[in-house]
mmCIF file of the N, C-alpha and C atoms, coordinates in Angstrom:
data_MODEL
# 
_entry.id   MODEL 
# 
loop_
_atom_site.group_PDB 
_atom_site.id 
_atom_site.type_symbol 
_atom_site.label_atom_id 
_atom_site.label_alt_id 
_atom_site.label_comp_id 
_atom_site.label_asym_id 
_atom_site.label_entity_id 
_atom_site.label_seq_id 
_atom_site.pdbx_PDB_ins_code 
_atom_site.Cartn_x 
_atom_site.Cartn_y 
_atom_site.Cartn_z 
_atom_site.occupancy 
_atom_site.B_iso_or_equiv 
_atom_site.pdbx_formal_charge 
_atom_site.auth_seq_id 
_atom_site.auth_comp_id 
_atom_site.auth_asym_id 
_atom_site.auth_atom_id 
_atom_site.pdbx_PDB_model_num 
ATOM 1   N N  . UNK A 1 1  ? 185.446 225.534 -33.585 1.00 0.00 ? 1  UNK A N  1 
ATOM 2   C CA . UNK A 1 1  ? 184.693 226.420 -34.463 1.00 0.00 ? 1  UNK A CA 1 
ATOM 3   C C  . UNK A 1 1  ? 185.486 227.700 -34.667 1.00 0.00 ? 1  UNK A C  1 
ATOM 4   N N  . UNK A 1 2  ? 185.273 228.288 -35.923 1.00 0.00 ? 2  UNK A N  1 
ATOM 5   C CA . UNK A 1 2  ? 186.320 229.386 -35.756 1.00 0.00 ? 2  UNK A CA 1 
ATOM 6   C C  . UNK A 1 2  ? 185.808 230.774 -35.240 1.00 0.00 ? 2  UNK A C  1 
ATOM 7   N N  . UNK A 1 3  ? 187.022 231.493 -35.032 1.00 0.00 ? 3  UNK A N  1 
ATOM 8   C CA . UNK A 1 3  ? 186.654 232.459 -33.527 1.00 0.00 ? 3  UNK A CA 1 
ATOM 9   C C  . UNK A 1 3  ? 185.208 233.427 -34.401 1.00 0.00 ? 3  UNK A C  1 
ATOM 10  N N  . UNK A 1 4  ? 185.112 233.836 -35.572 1.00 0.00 ? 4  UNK A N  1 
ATOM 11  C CA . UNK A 1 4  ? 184.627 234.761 -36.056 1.00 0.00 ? 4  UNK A CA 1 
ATOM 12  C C  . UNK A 1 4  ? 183.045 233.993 -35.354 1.00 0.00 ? 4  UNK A C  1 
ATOM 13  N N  . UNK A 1 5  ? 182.792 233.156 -35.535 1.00 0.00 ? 5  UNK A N  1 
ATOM 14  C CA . UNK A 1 5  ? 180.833 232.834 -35.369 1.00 0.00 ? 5  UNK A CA 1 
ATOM 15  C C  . UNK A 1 5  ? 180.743 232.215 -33.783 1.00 0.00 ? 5  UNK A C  1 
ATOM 16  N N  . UNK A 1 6  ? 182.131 232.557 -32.602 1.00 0.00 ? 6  UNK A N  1 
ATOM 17  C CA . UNK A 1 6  ? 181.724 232.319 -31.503 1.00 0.00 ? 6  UNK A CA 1 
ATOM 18  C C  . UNK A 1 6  ? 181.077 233.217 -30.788 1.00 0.00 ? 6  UNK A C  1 
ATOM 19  N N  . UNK A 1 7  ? 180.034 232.646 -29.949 1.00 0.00 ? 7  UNK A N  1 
ATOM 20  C CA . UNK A 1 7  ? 179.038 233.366 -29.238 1.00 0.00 ? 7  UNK A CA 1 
ATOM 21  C C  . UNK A 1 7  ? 179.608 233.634 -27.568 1.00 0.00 ? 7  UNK A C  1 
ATOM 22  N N  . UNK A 1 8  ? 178.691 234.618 -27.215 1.00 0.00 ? 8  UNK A N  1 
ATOM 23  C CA . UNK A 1 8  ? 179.198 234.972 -25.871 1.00 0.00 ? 8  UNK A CA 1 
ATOM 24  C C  . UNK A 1 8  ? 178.912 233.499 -24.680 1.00 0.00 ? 8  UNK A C  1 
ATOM 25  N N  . UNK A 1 9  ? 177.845 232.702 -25.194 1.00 0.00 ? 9  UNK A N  1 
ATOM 26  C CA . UNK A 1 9  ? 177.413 230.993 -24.661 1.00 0.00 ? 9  UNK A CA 1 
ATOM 27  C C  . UNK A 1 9  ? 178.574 230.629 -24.717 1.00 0.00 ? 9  UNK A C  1 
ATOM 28  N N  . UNK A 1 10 ? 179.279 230.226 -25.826 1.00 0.00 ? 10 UNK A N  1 
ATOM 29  C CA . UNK A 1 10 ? 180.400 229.595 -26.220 1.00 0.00 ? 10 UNK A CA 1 
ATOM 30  C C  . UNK A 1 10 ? 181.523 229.667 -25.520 1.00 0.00 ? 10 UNK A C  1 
ATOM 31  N N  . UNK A 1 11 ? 182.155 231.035 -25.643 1.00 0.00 ? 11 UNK A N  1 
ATOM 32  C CA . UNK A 1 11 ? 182.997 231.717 -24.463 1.00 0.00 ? 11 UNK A CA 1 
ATOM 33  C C  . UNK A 1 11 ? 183.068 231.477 -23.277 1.00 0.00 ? 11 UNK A C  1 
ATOM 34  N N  . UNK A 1 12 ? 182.021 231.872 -22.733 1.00 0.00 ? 12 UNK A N  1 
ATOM 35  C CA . UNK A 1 12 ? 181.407 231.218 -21.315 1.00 0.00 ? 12 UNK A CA 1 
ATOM 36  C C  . UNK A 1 12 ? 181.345 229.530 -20.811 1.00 0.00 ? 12 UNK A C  1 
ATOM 37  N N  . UNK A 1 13 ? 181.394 228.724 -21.972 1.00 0.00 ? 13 UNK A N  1 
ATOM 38  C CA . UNK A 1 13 ? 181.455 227.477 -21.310 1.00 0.00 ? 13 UNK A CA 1 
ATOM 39  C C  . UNK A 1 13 ? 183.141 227.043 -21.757 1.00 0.00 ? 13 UNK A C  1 
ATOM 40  N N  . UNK A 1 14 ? 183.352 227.527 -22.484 1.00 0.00 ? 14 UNK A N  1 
ATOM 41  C CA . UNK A 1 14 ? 185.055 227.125 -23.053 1.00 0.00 ? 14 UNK A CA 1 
ATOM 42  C C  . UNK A 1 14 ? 185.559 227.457 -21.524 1.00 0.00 ? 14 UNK A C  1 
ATOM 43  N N  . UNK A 1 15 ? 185.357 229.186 -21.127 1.00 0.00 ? 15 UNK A N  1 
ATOM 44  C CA . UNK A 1 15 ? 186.080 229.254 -20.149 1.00 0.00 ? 15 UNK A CA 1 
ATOM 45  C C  . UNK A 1 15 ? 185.411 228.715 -18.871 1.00 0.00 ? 15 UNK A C  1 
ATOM 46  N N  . UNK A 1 16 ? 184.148 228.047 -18.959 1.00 0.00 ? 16 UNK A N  1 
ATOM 47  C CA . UNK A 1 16 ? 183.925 227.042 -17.500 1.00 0.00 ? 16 UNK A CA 1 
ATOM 48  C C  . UNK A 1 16 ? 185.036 225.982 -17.589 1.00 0.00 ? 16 UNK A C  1 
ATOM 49  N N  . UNK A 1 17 ? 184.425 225.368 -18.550 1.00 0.00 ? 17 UNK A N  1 
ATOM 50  C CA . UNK A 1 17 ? 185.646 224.011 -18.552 1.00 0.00 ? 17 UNK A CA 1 
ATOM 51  C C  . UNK A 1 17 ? 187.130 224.468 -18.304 1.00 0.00 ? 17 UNK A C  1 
ATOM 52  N N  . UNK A 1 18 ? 187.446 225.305 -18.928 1.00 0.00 ? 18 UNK A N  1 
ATOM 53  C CA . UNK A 1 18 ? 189.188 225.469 -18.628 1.00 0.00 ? 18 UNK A CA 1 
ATOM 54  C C  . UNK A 1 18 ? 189.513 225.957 -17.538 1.00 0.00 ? 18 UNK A C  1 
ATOM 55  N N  . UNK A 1 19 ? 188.332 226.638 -16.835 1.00 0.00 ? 19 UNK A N  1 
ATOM 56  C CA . UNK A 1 19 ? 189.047 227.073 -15.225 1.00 0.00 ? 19 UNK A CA 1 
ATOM 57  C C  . UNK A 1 19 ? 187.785 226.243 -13.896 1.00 0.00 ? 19 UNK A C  1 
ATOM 58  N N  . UNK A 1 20 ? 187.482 225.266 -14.533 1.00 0.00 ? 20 UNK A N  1 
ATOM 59  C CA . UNK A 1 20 ? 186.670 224.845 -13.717 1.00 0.00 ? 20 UNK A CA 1 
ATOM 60  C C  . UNK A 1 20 ? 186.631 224.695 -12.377 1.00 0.00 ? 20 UNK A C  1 
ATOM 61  N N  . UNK A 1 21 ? 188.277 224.180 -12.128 1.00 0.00 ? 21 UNK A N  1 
ATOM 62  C CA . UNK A 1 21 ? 188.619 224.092 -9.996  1.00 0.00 ? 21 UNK A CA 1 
ATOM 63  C C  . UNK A 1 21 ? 188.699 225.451 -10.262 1.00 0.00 ? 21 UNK A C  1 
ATOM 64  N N  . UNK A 1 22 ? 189.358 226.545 -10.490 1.00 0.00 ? 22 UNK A N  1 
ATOM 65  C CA . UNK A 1 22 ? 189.612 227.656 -10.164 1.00 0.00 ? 22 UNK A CA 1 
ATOM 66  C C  . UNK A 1 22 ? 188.734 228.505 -9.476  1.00 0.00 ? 22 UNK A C  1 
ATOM 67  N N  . UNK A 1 23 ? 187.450 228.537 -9.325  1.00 0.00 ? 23 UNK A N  1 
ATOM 68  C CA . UNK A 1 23 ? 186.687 229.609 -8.836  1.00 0.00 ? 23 UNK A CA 1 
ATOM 69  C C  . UNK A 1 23 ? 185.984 230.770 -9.389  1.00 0.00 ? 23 UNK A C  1 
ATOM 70  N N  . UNK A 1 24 ? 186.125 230.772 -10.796 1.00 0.00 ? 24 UNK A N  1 
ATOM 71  C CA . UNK A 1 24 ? 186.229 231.928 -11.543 1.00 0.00 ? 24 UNK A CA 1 
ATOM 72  C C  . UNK A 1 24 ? 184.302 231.920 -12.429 1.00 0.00 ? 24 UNK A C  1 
ATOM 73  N N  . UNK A 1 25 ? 183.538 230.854 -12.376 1.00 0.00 ? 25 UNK A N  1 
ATOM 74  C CA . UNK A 1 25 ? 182.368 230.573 -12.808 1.00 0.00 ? 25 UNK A CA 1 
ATOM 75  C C  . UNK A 1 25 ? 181.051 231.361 -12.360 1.00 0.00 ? 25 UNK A C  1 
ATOM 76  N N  . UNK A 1 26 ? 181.166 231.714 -10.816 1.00 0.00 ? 26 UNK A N  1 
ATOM 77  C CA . UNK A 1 26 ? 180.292 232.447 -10.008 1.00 0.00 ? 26 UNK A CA 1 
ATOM 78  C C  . UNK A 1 26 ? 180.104 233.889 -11.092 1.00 0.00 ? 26 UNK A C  1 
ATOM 79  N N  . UNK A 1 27 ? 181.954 233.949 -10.551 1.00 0.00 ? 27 UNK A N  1 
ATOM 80  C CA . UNK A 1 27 ? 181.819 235.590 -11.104 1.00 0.00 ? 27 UNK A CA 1 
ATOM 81  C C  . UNK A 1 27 ? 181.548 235.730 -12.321 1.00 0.00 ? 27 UNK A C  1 
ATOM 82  N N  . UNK A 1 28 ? 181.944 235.120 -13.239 1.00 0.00 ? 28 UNK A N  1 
ATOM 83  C CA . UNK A 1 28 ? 181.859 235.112 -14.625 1.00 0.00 ? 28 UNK A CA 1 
ATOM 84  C C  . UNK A 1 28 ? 179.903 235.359 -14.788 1.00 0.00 ? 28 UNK A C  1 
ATOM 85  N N  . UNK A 1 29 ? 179.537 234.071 -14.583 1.00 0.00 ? 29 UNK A N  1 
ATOM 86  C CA . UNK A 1 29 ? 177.768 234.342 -14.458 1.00 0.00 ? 29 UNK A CA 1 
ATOM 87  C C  . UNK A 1 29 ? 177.495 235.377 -13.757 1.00 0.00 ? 29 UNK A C  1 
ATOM 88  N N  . UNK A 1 30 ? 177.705 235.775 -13.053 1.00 0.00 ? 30 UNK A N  1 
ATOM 89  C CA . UNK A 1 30 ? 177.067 236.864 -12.482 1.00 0.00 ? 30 UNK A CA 1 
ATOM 90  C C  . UNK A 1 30 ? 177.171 237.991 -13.228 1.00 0.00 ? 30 UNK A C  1 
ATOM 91  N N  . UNK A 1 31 ? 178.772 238.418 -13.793 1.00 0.00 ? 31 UNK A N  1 
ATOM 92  C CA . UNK A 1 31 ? 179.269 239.601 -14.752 1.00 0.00 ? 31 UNK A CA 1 
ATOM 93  C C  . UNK A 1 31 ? 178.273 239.527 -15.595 1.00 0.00 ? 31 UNK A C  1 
ATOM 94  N N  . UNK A 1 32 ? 178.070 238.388 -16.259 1.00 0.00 ? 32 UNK A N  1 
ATOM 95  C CA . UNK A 1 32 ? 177.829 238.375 -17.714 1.00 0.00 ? 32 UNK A CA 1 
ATOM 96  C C  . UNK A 1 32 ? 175.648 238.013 -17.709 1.00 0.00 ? 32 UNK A C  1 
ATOM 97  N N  . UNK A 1 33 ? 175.180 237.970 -16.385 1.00 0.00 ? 33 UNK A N  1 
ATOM 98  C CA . UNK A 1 33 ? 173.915 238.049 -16.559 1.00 0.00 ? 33 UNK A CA 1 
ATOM 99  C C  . UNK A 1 33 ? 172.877 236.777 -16.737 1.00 0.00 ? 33 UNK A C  1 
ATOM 100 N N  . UNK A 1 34 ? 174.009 235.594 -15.813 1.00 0.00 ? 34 UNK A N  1 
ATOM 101 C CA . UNK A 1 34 ? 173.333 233.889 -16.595 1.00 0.00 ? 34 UNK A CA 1 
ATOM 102 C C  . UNK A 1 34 ? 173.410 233.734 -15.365 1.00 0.00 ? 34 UNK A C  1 
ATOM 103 N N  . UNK A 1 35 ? 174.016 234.063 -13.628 1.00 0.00 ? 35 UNK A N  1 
ATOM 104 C CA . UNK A 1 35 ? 173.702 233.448 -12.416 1.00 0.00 ? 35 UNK A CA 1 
ATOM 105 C C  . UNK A 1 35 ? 172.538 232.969 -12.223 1.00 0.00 ? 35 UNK A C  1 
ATOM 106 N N  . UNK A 1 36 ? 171.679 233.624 -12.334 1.00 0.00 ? 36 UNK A N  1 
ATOM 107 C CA . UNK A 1 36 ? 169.996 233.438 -11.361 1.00 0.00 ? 36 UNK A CA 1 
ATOM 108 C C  . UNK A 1 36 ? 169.410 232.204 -12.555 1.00 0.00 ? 36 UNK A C  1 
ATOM 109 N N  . UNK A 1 37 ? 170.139 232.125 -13.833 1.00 0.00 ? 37 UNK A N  1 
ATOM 110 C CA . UNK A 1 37 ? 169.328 231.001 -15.013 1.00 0.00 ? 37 UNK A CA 1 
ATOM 111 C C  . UNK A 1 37 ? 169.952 229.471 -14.325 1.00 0.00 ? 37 UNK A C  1 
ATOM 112 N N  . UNK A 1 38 ? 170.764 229.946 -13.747 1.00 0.00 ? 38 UNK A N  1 
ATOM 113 C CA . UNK A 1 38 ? 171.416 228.337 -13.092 1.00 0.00 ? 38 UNK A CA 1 
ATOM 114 C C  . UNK A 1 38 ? 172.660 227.795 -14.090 1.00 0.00 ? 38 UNK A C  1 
ATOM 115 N N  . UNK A 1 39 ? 173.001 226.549 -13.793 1.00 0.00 ? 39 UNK A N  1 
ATOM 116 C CA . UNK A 1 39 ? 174.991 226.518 -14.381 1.00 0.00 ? 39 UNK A CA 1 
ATOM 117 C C  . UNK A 1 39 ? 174.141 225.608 -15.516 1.00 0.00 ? 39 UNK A C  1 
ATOM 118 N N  . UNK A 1 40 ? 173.161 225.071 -16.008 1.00 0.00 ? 40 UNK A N  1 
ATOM 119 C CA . UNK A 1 40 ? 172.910 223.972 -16.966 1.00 0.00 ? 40 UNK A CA 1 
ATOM 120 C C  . UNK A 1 40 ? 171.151 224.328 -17.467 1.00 0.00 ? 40 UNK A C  1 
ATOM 121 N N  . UNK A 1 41 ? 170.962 225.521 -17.187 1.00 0.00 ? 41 UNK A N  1 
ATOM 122 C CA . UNK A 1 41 ? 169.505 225.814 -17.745 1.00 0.00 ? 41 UNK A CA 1 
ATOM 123 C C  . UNK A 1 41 ? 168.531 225.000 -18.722 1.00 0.00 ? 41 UNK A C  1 
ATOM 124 N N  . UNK A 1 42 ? 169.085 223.832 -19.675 1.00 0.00 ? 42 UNK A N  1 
ATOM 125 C CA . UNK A 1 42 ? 168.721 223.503 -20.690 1.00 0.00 ? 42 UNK A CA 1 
ATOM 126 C C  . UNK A 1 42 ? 168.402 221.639 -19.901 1.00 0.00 ? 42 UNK A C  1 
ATOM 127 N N  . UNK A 1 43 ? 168.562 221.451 -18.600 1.00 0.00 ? 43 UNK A N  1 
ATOM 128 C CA . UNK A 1 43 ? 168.706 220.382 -17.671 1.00 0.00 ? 43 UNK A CA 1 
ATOM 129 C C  . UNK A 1 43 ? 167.457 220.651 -17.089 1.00 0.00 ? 43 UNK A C  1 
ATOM 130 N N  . UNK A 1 44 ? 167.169 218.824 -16.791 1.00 0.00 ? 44 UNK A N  1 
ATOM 131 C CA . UNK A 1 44 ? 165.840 218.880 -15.978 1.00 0.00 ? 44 UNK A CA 1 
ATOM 132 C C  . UNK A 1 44 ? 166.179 218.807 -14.656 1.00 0.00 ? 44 UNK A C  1 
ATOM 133 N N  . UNK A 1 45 ? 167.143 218.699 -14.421 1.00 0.00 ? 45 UNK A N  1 
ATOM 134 C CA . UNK A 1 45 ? 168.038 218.372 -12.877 1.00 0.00 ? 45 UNK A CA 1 
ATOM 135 C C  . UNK A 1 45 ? 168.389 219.993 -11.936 1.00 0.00 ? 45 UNK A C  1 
ATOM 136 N N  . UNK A 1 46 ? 168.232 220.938 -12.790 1.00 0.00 ? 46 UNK A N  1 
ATOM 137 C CA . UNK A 1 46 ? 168.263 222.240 -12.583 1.00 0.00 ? 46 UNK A CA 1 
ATOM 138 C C  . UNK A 1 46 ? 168.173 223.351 -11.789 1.00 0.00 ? 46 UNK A C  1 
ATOM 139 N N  . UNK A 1 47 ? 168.025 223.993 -10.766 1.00 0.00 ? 47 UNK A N  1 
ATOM 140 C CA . UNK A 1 47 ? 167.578 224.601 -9.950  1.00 0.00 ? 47 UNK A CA 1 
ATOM 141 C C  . UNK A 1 47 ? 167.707 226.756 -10.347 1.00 0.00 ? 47 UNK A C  1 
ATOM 142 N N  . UNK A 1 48 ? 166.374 227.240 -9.985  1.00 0.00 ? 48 UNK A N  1 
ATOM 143 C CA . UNK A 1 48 ? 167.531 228.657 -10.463 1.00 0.00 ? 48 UNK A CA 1 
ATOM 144 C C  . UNK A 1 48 ? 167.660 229.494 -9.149  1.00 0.00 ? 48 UNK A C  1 
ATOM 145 N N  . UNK A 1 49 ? 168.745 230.258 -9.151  1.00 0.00 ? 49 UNK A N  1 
ATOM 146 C CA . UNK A 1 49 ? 169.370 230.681 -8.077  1.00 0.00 ? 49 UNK A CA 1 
ATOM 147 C C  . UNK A 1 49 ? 168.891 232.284 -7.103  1.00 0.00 ? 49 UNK A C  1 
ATOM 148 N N  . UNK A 1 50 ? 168.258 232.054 -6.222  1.00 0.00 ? 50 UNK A N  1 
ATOM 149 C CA . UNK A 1 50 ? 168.163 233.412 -5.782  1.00 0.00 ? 50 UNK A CA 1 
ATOM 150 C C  . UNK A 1 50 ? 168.847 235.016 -6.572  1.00 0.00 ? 50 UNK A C  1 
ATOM 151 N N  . UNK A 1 51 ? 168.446 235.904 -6.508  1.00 0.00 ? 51 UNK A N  1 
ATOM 152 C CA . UNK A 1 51 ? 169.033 237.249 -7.010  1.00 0.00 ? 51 UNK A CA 1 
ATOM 153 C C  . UNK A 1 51 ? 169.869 237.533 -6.036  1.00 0.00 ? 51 UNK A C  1 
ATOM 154 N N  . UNK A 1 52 ? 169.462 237.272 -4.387  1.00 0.00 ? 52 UNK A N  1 
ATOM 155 C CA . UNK A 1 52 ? 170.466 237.855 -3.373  1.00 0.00 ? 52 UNK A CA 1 
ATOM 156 C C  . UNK A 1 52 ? 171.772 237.422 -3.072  1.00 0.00 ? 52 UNK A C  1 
ATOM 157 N N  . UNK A 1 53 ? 171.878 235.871 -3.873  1.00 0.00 ? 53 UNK A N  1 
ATOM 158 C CA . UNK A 1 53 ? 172.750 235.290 -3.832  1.00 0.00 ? 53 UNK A CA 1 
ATOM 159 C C  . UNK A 1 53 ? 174.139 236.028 -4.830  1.00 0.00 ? 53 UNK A C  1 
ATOM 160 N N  . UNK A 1 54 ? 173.747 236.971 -5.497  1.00 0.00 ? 54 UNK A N  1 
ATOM 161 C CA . UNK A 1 54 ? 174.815 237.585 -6.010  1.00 0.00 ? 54 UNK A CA 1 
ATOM 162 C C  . UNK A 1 54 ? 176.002 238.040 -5.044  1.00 0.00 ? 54 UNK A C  1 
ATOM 163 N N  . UNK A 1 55 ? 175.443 238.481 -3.947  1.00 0.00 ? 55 UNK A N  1 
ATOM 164 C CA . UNK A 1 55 ? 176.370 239.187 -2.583  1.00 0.00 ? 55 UNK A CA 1 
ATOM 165 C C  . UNK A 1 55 ? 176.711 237.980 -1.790  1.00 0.00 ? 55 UNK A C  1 
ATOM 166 N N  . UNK A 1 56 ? 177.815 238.143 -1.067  1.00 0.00 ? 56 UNK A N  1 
ATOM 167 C CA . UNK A 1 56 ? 177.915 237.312 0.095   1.00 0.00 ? 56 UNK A CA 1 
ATOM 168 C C  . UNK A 1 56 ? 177.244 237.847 1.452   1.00 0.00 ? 56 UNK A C  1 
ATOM 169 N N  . UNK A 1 57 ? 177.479 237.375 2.111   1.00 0.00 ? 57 UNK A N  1 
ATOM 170 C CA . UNK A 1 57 ? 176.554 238.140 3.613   1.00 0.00 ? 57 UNK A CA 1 
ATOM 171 C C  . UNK A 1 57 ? 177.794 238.430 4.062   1.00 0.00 ? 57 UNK A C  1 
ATOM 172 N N  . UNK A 1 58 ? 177.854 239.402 4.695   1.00 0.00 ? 58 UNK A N  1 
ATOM 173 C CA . UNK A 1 58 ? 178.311 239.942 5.569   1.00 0.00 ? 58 UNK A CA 1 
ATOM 174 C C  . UNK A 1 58 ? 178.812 239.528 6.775   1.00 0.00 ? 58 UNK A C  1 
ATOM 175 N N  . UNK A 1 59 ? 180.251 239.469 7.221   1.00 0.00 ? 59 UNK A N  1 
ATOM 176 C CA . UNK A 1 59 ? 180.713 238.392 8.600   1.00 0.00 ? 59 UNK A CA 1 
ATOM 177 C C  . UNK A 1 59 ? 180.249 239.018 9.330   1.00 0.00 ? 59 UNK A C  1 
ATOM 178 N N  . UNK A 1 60 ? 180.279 238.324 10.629  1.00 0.00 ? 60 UNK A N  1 
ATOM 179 C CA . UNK A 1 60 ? 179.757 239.014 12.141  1.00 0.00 ? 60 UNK A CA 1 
ATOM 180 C C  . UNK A 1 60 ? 180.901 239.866 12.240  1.00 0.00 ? 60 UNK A C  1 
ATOM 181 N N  . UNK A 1 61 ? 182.015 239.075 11.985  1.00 0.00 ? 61 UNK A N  1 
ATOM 182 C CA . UNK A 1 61 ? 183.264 239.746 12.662  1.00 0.00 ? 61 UNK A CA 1 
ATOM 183 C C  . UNK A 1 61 ? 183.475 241.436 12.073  1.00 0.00 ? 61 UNK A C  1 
ATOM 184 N N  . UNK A 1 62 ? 182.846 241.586 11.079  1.00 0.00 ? 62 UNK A N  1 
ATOM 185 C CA . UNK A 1 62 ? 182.862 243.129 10.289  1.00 0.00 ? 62 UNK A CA 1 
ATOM 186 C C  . UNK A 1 62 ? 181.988 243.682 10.775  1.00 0.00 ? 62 UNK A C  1 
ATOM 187 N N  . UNK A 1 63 ? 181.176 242.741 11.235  1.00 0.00 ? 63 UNK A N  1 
ATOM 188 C CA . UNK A 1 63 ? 180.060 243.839 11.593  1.00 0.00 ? 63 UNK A CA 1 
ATOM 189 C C  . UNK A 1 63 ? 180.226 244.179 13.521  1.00 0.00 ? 63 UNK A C  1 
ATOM 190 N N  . UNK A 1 64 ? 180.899 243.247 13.469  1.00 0.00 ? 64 UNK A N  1 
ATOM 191 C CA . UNK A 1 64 ? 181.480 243.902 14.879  1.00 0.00 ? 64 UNK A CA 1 
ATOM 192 C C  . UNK A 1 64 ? 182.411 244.855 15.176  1.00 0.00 ? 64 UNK A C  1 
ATOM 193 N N  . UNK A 1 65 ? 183.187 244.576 13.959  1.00 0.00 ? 65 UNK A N  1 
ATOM 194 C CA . UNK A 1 65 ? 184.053 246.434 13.772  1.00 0.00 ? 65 UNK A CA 1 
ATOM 195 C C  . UNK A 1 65 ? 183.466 247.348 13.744  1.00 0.00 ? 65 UNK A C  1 
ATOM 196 N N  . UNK A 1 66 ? 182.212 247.605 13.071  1.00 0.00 ? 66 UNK A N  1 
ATOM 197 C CA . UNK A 1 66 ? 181.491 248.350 12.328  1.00 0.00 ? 66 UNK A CA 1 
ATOM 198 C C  . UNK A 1 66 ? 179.967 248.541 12.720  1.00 0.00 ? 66 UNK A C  1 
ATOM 199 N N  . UNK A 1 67 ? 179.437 248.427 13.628  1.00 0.00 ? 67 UNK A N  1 
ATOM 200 C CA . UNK A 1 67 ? 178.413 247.945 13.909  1.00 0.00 ? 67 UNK A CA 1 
ATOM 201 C C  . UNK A 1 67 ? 176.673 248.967 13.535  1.00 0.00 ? 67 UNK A C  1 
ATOM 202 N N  . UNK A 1 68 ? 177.335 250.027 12.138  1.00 0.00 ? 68 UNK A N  1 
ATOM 203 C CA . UNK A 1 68 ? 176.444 250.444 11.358  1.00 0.00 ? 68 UNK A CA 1 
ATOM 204 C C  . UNK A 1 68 ? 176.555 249.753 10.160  1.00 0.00 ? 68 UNK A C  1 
ATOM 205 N N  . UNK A 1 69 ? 177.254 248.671 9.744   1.00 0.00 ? 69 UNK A N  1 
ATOM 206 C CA . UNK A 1 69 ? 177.599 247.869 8.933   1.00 0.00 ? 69 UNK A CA 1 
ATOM 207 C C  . UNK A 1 69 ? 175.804 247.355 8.610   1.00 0.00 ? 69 UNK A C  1 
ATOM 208 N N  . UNK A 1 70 ? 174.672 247.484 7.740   1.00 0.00 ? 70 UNK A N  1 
ATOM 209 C CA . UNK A 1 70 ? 173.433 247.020 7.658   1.00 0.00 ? 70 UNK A CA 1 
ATOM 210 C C  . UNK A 1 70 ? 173.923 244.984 6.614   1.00 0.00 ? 70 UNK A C  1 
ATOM 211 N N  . UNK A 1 71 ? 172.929 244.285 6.874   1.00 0.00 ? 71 UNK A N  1 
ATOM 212 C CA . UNK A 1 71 ? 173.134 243.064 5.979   1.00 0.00 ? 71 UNK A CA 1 
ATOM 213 C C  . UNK A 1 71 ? 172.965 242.927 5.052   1.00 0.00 ? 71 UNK A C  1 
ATOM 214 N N  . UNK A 1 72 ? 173.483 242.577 4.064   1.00 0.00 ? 72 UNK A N  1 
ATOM 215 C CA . UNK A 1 72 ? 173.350 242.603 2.773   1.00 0.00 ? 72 UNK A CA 1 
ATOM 216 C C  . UNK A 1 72 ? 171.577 241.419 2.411   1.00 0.00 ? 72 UNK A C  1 
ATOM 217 N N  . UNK A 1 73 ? 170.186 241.782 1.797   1.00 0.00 ? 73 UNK A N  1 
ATOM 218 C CA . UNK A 1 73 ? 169.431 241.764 1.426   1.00 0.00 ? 73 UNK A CA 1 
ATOM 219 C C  . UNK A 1 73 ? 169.590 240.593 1.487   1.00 0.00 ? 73 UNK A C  1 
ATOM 220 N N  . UNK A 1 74 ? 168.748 239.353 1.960   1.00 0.00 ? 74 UNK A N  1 
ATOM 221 C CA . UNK A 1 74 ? 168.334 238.064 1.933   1.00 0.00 ? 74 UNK A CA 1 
ATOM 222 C C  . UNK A 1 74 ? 168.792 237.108 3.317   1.00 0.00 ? 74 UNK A C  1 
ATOM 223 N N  . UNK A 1 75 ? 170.096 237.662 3.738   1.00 0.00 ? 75 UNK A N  1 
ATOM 224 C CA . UNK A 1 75 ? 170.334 237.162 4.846   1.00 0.00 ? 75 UNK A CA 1 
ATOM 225 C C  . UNK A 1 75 ? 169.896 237.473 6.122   1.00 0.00 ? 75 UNK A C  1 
ATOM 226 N N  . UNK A 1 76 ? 169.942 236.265 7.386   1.00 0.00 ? 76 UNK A N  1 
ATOM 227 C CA . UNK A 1 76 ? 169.327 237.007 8.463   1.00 0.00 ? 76 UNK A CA 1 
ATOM 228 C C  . UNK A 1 76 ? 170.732 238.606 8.647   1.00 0.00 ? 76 UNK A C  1 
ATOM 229 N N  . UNK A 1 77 ? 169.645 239.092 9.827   1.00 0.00 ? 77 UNK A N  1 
ATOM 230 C CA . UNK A 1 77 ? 170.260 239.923 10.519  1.00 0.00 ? 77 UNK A CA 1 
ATOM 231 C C  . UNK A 1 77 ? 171.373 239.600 11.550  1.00 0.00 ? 77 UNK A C  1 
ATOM 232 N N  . UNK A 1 78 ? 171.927 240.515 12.121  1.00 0.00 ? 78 UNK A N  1 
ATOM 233 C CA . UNK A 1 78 ? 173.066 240.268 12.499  1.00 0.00 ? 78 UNK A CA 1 
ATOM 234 C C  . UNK A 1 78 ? 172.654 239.775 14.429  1.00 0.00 ? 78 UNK A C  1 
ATOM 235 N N  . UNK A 1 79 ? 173.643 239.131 15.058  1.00 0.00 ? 79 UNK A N  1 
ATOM 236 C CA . UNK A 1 79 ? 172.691 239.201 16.756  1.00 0.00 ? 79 UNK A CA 1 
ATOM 237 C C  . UNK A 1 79 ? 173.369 239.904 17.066  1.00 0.00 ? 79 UNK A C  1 
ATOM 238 N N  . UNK A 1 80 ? 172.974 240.184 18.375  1.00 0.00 ? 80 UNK A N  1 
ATOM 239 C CA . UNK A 1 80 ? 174.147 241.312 18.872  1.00 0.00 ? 80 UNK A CA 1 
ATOM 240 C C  . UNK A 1 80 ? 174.447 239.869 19.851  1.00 0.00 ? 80 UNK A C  1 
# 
């Protein structure tokens, strides 16, 4: 389709498919505001994704450097 009537949808799945092993899909949804709608929204197979899941949790091992280090929202807490 030509570039002038592509949509920001469009964009977004051109560049799923072309970097698909790469890793780059999380972030992309998340940047762009489609994480929590799930990778196939328009699917009955579907699931949608926590909000907290935007962050990773926090290692023990940082938080053992750091041990005012608080957890990032959804995950347990840390043990001592």
């Amino acid at each position: 389709q030509p570039i002038s009537t592509a949509t920001l949808e469009n964009v977004l799945l051109e560049r799923r498919l072309e970097l698909a092993w790469e890793g780059w899909s999380r972030q992309d949804d998340i940047r762009f505001g489609v994480f929590e709608k799930g990778m196939w929204p328009e699917s009955n197979c579907n699931r949608k994704t926590d909000e907290y899941l935007k962050l990773y949790p926090i290692s023990q091992d940082a938080w053992q450097t750091n041990q005012n280090i608080v957890q990032n929202t959804g995950y347990p807490p840390f043990s001592k």
